[in-house]
C-alpha positions in Angstrom: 132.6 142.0 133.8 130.8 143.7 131.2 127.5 145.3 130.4 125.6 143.2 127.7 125.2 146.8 125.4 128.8 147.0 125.5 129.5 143.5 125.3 131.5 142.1 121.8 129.5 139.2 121.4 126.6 141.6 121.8 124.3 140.1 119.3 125.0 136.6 119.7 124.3 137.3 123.5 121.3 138.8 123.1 120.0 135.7 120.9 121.0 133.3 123.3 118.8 135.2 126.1 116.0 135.6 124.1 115.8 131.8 124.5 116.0 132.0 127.9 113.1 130.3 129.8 112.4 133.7 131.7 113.1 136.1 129.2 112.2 134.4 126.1 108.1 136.4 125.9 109.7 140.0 126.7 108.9 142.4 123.8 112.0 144.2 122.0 111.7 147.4 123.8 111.7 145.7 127.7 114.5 143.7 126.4 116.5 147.0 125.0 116.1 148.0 128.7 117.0 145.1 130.3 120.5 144.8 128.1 121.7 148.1 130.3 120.9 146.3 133.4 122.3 142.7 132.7 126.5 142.2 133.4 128.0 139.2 131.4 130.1 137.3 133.8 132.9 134.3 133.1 133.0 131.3 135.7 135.4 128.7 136.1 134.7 125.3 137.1 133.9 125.5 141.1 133.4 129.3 141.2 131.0 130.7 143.9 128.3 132.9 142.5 126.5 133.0 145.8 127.6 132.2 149.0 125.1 130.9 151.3 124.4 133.3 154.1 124.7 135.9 151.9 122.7 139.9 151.8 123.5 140.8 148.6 122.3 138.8 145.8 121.8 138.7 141.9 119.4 137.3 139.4 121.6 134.5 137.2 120.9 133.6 133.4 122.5 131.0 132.5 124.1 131.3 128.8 126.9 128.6 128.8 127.9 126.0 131.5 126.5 124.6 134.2 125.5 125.6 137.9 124.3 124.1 141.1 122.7 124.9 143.8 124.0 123.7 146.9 123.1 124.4 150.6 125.3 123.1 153.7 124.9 121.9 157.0 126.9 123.9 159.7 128.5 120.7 160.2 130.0 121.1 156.3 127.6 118.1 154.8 126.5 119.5 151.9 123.6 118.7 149.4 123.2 119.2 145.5 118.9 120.6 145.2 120.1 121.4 141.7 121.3 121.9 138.3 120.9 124.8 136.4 122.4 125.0 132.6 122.2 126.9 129.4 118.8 129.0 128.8 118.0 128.3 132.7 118.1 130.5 135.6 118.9 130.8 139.3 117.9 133.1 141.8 117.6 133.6 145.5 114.9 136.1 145.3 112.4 134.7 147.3 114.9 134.9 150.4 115.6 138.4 149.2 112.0 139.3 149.3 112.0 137.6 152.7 115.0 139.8 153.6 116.6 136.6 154.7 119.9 135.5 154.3 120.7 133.2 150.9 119.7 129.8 152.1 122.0 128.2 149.7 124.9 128.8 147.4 125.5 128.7 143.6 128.5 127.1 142.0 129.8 126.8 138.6 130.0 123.2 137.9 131.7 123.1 134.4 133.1 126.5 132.8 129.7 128.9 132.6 129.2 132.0 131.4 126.0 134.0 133.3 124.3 137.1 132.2 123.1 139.1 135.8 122.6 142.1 137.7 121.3 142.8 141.4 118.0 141.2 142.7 116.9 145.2 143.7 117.3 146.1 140.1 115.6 143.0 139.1 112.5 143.7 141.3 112.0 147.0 139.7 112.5 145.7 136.3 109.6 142.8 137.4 107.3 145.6 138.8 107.4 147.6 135.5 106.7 144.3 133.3 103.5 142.5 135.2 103.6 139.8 132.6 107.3 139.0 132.5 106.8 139.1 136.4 104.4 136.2 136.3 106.7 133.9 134.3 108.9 134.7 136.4 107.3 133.7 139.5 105.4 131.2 138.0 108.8 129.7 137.4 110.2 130.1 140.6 107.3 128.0 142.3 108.1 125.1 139.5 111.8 125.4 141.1 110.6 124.9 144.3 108.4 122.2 143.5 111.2 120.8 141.5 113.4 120.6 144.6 111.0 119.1 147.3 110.4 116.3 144.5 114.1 115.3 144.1 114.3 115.4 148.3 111.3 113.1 148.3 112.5 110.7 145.6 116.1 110.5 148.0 113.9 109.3 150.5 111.4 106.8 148.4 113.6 105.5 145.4 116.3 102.7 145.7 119.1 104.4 144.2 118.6 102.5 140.4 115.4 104.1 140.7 117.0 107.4 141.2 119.2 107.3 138.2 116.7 106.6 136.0 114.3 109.3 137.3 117.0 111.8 136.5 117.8 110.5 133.4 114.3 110.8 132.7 113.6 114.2 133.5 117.5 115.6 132.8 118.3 113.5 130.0 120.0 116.7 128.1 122.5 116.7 131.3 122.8 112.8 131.8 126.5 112.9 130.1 127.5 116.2 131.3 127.3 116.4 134.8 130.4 115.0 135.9 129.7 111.9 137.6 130.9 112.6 141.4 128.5 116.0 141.0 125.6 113.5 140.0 126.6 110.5 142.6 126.6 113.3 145.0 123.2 114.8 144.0 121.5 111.4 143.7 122.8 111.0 147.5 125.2 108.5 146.3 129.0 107.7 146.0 130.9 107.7 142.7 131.4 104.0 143.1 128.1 102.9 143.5 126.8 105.0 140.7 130.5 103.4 139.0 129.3 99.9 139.9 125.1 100.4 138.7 126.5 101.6 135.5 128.5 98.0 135.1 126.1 96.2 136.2 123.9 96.9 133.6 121.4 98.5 136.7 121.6 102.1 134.7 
């Protein structure tokens, strides 16, 4: 990993997190501080950002690629709550600020590239810029809304009804989720999303 200020692709880096749904109001100066902070890490597809159960934990911007967020039963059945891809972010701060263990993990679902650094350092950046602090927390209670609708909709939509909600609100990751990562966060198996698709139900 390197530091963003050190980073070769330096300036095309820096553009694509000043696009960033978090970052994209922080003034030039914040952001020249932030650069020191932020490491630039590569992912392959299936890589494990953050293993659930975990203490120590980081604050992920997404630059290329796309992750998931994925928490497991002890029993090994697991559950997709989300996608996150480019100009996004994940985070498990509000467990950190809980001092509780990462209730989830965070996987690389295609090749991604993440800018991050530690959730402590992150914090302290927060308290130092109250207004980046409120997107940011502003953003993490849309998250959380955003999950405990898609658990809902598992529960109330037949599963047509579920694709088409997510193509609705995900349209820009429709075609590049792979499809057993979507059958599987729409609670379904690949061949019944396979068999909707042929049937002219999607």
């Amino acid at each position: 990993m390197t530091l963003l200020v050190n980073h070769p692709q330096r300036s095309e880096l820096r553009e694509r997190l000043r696009q960033n749904i978090v970052l994209r109001r922080l003034n030039v100066k914040a952001f020249d501080e932030l650069e020191h902070m932020l490491a630039i890490a590569d992912h392959r597809k299936g890589d494990v950002l953050l293993s659930q159960g975990a203490h120590d934990m980081d604050q992920y911007f997404v630059l290329d690629g796309i992750l998931k967020r994925v928490v497991a039963s002890p029993e090994g059945k697991e559950m997709i709550l989300r996608f996150a891809k480019e100009d996004d972010m994940d985070t498990s701060y509000a467990a950190w600020r809980l001092r509780t263990p990462a209730p989830y993990s965070i996987r690389a679902v295609t090749k991604a590239r993440v800018a991050k650094l530690p959730l402590p350092q992150w914090a302290e950046f927060l308290d130092a810029h109250p207004d980046i602090k409120e997107d940011f927390e502003y953003e993490i209670m849309f998250l959380m809304s955003e999950v405990m609708a898609h658990t809902i909709t598992l529960h109330l939509l037949d599963a047509p009804g579920r694709v088409h909600r997510f193509v609705r609100k995900h349209a820009d990751l429709a075609d590049r989720v792979p499809k057993k990562e979507l059958a599987s966060y729409l609670n379904l198996s690949a061949e019944t999303l396979s068999r909707l698709k042929h049937a002219g139900k999607i």
